[in-house]
NULUMMAR-460781 format. One line per 8 residues: their letters; for each residue z, y, x of N, C-alpha, C. Coordinates in pm, whole numbers, plus 50000, padded with zeros to 5 digits. Each point is the difference from the previous one (the first is absolute). Layout:
<recs>
a> Z:Y:X:Z:Y:X:Z:Y:X | ...
</recs>
This chain:
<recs>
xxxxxxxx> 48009:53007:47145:50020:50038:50141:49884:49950:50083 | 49941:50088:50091:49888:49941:50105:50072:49881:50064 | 49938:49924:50120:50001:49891:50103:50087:50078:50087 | 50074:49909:50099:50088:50065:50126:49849:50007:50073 | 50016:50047:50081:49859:50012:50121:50078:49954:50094 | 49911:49866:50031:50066:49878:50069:49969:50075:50161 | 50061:50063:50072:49989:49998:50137:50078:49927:50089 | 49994:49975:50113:50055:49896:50119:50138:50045:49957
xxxxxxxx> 50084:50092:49988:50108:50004:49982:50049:49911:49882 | 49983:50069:49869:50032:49896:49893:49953:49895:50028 | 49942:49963:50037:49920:49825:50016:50130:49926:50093 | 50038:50084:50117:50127:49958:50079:50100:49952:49881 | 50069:50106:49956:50080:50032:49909:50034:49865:49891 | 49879:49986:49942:49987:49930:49899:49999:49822:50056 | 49938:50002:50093:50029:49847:50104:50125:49968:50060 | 50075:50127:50029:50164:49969:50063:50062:49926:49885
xxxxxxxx> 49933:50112:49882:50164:49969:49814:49926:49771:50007 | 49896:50040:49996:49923:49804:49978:50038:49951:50077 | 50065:50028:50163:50028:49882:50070:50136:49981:50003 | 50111:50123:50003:50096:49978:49940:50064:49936:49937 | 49915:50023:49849:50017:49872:49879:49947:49860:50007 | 49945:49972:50130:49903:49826:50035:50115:49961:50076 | 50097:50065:50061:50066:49932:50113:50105:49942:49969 | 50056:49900:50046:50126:49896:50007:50106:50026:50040
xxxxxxxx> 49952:49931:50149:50065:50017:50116:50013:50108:50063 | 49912:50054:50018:49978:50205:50082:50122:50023:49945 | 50063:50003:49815:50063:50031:49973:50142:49995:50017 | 50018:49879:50060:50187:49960:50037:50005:49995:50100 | 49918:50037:50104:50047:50015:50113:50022:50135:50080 | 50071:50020:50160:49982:50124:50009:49893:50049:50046 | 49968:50147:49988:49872:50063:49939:50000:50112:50136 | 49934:50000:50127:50038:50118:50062:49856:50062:50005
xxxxxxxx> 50007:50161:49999:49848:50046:50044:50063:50145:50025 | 49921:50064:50074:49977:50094:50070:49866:50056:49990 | 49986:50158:49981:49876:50069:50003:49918:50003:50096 | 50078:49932:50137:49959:50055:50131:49890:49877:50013 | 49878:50094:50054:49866:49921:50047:50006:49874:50030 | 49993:49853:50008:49944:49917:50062:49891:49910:50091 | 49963:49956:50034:49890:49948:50011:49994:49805:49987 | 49905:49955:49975:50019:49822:49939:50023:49956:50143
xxxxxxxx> 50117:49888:50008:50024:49921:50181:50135:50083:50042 | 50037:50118:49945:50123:50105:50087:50099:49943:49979 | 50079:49942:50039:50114:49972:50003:50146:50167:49985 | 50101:49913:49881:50100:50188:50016:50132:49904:49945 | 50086:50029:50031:50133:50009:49963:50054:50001:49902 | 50055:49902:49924:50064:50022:49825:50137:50033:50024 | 50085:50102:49967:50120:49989:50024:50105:49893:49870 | 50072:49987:50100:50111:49931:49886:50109:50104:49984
xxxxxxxx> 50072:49961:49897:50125:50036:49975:50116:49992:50094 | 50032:50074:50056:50158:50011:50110:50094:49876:49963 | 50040:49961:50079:50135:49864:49950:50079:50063:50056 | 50143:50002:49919:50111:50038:50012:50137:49853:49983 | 50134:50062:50069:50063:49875:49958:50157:50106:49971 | 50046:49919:49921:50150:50070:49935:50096:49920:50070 | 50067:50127:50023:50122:49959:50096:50101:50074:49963 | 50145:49921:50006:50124:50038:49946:50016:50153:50089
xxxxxxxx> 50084:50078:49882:49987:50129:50061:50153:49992:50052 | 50032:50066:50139:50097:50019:50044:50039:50151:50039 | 50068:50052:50069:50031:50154:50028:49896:50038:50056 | 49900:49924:50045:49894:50055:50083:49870:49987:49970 | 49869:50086:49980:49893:49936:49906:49940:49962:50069 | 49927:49892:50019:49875:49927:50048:49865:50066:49985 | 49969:50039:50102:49836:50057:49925:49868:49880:50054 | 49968:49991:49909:49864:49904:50022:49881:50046:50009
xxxxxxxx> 49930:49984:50052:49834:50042:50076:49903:49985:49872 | 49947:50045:49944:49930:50009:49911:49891:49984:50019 | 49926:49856:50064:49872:49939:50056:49924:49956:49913 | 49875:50064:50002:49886:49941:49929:49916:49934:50055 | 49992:49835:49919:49904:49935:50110:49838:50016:49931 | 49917:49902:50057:49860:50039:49946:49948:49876:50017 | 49898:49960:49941:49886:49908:49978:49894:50001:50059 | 49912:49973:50076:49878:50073:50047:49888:49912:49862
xxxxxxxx> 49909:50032:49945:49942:49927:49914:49810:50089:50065 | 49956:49905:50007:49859:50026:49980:49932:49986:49863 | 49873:50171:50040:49950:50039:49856:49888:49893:50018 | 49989:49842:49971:49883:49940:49982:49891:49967:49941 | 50075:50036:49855:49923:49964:49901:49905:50141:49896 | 49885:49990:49986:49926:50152:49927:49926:49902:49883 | 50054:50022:49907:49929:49930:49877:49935:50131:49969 | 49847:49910:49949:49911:50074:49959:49908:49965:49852
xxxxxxxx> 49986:50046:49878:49903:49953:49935:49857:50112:49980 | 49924:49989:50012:49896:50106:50006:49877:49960:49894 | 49988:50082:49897:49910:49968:49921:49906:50120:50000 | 49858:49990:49925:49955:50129:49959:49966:50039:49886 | 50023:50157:50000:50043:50047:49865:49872:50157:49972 | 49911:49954:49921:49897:50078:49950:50034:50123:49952 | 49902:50091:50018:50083:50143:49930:50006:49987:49860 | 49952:49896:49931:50067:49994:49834:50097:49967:49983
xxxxxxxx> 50065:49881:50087:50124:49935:50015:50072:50138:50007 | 49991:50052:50066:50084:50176:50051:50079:50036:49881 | 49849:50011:49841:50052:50054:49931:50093:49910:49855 | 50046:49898:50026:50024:49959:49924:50145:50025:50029 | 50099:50056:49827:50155:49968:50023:50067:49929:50071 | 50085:50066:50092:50104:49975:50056:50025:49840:49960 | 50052:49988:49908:50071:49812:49947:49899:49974:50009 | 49872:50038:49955:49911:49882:49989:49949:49935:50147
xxxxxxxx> 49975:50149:50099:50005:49963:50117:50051:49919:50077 | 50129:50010:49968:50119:49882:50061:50007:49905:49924 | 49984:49965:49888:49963:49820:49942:49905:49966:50079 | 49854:50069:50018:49894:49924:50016:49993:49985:50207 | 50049:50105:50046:50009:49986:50171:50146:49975:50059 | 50090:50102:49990:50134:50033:50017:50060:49874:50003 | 50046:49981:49886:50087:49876:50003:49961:49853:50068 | 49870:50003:49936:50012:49865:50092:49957:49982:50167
xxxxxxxx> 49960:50145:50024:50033:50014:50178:50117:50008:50050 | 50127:50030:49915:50095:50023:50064:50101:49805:49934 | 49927:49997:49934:50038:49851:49935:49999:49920:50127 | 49876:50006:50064:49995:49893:50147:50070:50058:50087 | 50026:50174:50028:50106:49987:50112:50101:49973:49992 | 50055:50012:49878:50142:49965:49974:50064:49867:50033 | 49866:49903:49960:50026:49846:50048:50012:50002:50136 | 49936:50064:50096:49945:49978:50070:50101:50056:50070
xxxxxxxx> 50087:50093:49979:50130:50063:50054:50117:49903:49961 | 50010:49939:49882:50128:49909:49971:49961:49883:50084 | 49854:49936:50037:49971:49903:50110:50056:49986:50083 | 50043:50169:50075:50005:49958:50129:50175:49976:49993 | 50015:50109:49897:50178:50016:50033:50051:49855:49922 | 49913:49900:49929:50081:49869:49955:50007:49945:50097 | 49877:50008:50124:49993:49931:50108:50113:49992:50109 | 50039:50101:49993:50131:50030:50093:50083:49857:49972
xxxxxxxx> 50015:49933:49932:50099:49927:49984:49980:49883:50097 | 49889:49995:50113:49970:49946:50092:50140:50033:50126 | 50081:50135:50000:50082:50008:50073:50137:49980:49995 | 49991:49918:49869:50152:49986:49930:50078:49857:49989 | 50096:49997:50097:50049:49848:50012:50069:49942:49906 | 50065:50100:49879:50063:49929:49901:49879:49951:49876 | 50097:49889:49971:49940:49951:49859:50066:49906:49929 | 49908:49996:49900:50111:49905:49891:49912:49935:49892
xxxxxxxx> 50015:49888:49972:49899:49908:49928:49963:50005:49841 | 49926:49975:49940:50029:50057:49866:49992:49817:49914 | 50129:49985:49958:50010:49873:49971:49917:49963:49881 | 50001:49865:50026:49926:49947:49888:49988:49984:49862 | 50104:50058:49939:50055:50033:49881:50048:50138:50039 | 49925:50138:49955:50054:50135:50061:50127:50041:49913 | 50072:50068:50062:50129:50016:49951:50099:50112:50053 | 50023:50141:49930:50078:50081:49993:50043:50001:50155
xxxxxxxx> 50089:49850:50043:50045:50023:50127:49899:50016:50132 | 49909:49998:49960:49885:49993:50058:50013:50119:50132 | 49983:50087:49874:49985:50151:50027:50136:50052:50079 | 50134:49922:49971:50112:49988:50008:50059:50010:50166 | 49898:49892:50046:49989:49919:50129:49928:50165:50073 | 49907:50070:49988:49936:50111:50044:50097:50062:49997 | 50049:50051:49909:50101:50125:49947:50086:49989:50157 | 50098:49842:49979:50046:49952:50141:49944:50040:50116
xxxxxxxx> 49883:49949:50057:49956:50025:50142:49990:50189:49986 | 49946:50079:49938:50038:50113:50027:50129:50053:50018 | 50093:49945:49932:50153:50077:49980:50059:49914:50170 | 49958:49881:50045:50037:49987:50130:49955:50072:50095 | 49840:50018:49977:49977:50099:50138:50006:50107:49963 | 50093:50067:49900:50020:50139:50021:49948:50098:49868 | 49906:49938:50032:49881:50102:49918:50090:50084:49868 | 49947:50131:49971:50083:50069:49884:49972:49970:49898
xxxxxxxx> 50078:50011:49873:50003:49972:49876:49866:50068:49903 | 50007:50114:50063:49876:50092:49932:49873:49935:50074 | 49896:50028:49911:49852:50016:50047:49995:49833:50049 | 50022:49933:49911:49925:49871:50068:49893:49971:49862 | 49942:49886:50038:49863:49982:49927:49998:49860:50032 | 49936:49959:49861:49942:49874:49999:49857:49978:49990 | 49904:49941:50060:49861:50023:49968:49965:49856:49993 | 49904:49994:49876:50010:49847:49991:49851:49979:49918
xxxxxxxx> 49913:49881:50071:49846:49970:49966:50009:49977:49894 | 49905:49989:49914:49916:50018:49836:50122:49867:49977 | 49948:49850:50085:50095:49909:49905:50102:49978:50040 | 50101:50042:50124:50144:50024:50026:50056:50073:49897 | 49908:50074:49933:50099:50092:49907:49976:49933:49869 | 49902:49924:50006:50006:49929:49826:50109:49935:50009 | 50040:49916:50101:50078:49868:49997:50164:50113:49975 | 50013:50121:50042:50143:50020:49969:50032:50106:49915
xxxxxxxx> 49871:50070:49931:50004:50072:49895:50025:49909:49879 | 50034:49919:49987:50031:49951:49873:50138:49939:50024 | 50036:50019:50120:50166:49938:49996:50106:50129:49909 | 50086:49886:49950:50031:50085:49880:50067:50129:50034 | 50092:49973:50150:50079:50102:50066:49878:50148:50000 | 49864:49962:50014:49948:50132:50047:49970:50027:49823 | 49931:49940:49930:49951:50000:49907:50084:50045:49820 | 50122:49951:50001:50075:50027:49923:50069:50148:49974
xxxxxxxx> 50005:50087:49942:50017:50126:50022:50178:50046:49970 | 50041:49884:49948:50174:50017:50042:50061:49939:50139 | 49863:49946:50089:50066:49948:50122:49959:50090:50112 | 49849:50039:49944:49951:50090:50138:50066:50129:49977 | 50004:50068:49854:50029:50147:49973:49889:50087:49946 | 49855:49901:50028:49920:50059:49959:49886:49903:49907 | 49929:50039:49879:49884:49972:49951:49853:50019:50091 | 50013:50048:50068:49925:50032:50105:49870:49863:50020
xxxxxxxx> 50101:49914:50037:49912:49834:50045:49948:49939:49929 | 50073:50070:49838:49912:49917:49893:49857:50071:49968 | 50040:50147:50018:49902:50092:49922:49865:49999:50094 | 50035:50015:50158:49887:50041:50077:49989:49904:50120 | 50051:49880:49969:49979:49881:50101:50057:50069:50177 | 50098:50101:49967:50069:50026:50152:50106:49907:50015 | 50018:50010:50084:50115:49956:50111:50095:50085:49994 | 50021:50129:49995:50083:50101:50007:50115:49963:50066
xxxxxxxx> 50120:50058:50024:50092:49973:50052:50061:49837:50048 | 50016:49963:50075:50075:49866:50030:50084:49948:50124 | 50120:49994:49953:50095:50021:50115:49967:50127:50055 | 50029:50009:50126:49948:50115:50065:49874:50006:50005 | 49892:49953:49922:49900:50068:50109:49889:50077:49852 | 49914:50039:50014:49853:50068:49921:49922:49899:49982 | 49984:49918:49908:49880:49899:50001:49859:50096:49957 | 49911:49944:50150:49874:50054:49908:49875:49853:50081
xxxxxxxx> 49904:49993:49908:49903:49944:50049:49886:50071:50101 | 49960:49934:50060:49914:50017:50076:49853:49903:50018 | 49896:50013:49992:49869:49925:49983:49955:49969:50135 | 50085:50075:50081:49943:50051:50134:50139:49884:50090 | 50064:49948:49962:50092:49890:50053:49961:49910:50056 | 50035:50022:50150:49913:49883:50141:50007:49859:49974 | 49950:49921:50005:50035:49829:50033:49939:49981:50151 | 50135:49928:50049:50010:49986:50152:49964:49810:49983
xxxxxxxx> 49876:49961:50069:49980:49928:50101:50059:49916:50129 | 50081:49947:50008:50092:49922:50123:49909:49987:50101 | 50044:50032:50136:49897:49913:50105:50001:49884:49985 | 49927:49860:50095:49947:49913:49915:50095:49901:50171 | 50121:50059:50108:50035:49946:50076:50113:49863:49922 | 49996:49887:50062:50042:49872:49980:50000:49912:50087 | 50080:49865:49996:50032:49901:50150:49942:49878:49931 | 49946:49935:50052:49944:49888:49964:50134:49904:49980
xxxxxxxx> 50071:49976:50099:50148:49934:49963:50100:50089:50020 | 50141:50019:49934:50103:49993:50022:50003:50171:49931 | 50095:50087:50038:49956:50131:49954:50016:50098:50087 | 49945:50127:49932:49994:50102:50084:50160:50056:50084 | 50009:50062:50095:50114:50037:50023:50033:50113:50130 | 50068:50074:49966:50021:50115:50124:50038:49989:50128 | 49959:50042:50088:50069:50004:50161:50067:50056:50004 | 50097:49978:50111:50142:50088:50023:49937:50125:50012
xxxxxxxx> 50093:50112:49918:49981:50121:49967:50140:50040:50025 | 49952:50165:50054:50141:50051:50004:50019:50115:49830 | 50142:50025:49975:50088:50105:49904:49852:50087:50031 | 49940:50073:49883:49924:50102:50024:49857:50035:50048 | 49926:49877:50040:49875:49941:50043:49909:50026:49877 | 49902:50062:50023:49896:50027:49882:49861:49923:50067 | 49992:49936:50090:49862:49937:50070:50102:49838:49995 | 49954:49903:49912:50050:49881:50056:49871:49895:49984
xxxxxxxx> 50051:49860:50054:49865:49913:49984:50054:49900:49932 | 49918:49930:49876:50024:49864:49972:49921:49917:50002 | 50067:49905:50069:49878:49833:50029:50034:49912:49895 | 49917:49867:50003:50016:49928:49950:49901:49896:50089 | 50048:49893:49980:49839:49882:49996:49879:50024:49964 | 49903:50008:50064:49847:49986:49983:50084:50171:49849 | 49996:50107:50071:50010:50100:49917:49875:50048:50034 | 49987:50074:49856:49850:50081:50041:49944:50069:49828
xxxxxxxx> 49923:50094:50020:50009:50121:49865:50087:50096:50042 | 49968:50081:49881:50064:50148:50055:50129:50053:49908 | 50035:50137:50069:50087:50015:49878:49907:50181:50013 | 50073:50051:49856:49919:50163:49970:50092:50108:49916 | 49927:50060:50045:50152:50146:50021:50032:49965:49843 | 50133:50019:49987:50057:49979:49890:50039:49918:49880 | 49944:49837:50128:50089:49869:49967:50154:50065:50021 | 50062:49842:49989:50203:50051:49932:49984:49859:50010
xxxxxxxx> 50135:50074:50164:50017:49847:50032:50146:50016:50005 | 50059:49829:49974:50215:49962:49988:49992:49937:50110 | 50080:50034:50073:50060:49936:50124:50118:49870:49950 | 50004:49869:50051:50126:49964:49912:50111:50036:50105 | 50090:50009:49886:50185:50095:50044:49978:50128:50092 | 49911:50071:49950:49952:50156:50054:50029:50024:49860 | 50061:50146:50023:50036:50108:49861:49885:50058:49997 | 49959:50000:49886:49857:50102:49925:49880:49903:49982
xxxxxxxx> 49910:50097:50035:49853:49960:50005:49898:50105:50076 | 49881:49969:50044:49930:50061:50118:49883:50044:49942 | 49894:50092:50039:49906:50030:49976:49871:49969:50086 | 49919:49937:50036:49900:50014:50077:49931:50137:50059 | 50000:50079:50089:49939:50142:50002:49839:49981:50067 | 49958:49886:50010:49860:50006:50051:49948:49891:50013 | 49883:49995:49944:49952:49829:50023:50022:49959:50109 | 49938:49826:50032:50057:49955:50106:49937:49830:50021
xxxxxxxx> 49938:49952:50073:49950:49876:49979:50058:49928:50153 | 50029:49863:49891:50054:49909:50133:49962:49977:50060 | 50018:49962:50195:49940:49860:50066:50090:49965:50054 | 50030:49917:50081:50020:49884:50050:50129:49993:49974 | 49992:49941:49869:50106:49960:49891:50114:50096:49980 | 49979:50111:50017:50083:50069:49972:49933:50177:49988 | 50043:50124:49929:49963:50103:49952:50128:50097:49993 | 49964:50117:50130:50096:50097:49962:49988:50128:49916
xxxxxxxx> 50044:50059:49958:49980:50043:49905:50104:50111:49954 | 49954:50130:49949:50145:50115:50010:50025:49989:49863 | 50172:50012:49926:50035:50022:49902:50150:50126:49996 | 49941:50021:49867:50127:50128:49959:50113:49934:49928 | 50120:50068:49964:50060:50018:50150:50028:49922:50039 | 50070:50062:50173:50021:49871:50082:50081:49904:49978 | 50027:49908:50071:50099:49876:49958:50089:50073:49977 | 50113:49948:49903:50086:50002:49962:50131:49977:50089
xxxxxxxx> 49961:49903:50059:50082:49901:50053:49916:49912:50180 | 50057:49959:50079:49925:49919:50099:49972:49849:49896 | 49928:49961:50044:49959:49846:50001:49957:49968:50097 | 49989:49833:49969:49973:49875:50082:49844:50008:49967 | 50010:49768:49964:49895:50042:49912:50011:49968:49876 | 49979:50054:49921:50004:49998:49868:49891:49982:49879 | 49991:49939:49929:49892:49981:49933:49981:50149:49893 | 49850:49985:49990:49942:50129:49960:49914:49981:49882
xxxxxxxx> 50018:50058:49882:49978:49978:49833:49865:50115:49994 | 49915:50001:49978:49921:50144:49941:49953:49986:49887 | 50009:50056:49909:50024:50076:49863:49878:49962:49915 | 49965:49958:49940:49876:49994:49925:49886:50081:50004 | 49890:49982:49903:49918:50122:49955:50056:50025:49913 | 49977:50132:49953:50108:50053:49873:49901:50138:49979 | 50040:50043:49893:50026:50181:49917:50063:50037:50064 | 50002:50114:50047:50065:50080:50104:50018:50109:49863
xxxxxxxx> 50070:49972:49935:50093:50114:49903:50138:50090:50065 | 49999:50092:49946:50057:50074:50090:50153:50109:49935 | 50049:49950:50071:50208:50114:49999:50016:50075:50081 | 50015:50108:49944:49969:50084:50153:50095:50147:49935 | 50033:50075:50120:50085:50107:49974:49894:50118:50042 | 49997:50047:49952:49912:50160:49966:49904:50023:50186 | 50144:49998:50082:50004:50046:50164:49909:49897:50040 | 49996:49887:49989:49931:49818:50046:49865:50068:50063
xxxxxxxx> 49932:50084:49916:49852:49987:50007:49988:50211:49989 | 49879:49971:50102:50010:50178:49904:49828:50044:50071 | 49946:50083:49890:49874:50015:49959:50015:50152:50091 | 49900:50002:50091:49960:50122:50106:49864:50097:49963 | 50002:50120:49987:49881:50050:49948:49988:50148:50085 | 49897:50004:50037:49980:50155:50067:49855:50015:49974 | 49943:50116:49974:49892:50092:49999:49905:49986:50104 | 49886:49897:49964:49910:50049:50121:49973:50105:50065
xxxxxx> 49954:50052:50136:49899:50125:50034:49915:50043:49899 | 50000:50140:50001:49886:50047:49945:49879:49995:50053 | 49902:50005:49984:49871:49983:50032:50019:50171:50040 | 49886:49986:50125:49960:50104:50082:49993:50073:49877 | 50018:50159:50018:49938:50141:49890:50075:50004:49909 | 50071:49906:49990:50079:49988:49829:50153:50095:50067
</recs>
């Protein structure tokens, strides 16, 4: 058989099937795109899914409004790799083409796309520690914080860095194939199924940095805050350092845990500072815990995160 005759089309073609197969994350999350033109900076609307609520039926039917809300998300990001390609390069097979250019251009966007979406986990106030001896319940404790806030049974995911996943691929629960259900973990070093969620690794798995805020004596602690306050301040003695979007901070005898949404540097002994969501509860003052540096490994339900794609403009004439 002759060569495909590599034109801009197949060359498209053949870079979509390679980045496809590079991606992680792109992959478990939701996926929206539209044919319709864009331009890079435009801000557009993601719709969500309608919420509905069930109500006992009586002689009379209830009709409910069938409201779709929306997202506004900006198109910010235009990954680009640009190489050049000789008219001999032109003629070489299809595969061979894509071993030697293809793949590994679409190899860096792919990282470079699971980058940003591991990054997200900068907006996420839950978490959960991965103990020092890892252990089945581990994962157990996750399974938990999703089934409290709601989240559905389907489409959740576990994504977990090169050595988060050594330390629990060999626990026997995942590993044993009369406990998991599958040979799977022995044969191809997956994660596959566990509890609820998809174990997959990721290379592209954030490590978060703590701001570096602290009291010379005594400890940190919150100002009276009201039920629902997402801007609060905490002082301390001779306080000073910062905190950065997506520290995780415990209030003590506050339900949950908080997110940082924007850096923030102290003065005069004290630093206000916005977190998700709002209080829980009012407080006094209360002393204030923030979270380590850590792996920002990630549980997440399909909806959590979702990957936006639209079609640049065409270039004038085209």
């Amino acid at each position: 058989m002759g060569n495909t005759i590599l034109t801009p089309s197949v060359i498209a073609r053949e870079a979509l099937v390679a980045l496809e197969n590079n991606l992680v994350m792109a992959g478990l999350v939701h996926r929206d795109f539209s044919n319709e033109f864009q331009k890079v900076g435009d801000t557009i609307t993601v719709r969500k899914p309608a919420t509905f609520e069930a109500k006992e039926f009586s002689s009379t039917i209830d009709i409910q409004d069938a409201v779709e809300q929306g997202v506004p998300v900006s198109l910010d990001k235009h990954l680009d790799v640009s190489f050049a390609v000789t008219a001999k390069d032109l003629t070489l097979k299809l595969q061979d083409f894509s071993e030697q250019f293809l793949n590994p251009a679409m190899q860096a966007i792919a990282q470079k796309m699971d980058g940003y979406l591991t990054g997200l986990y900068e907006d996420i106030p839950y978490n959960a520690s991965v103990g020092g001896t890892p252990a089945i319940s581990d994962i157990a404790t996750l399974d938990k914080i999703m089934n409290l806030n709601k989240a559905p049974q389907a489409n959740r995911a576990l994504v977990l860095d090169p050595t988060t996943k050594a330390k629990y691929i060999v626990l026997d629960a995942i590993l044993h194939a009369e406990k998991s259900g599958s040979t799977e973990a022995l044969r191809n070093a997956s994660m596959g199924q566990v509890l609820s969620f998809a174990g997959f690794m990721d290379q592209n798995v954030a490590s978060h940095t703590k701001g570096t805020l602290a009291a010379s004596s005594g400890s940190l602690a919150i100002a009276a805050a009201a039920a629902g306050d997402t801007i609060v301040t905490i002082a301390a003695t001779a306080c000073t350092g910062t905190l950065k979007k997506g520290d995780i901070l415990t209030i003590a005898d506050t339900a949950g845990s908080y997110v940082v949404t924007g850096n923030a540097t102290a003065a005069a002994n004290s630093i206000e500072v916005g977190i998700y969501p709002g209080l829980a509860s009012s407080v006094t003052t209360k002393a204030v815990t923030i979270t380590a540096s850590h792996v920002a490994n990630l549980a997440f339900h399909k909806n959590a995160f979702a990957l936006v794609t639209r079609p640049l403009e065409l270039p004038m004439g085209q």
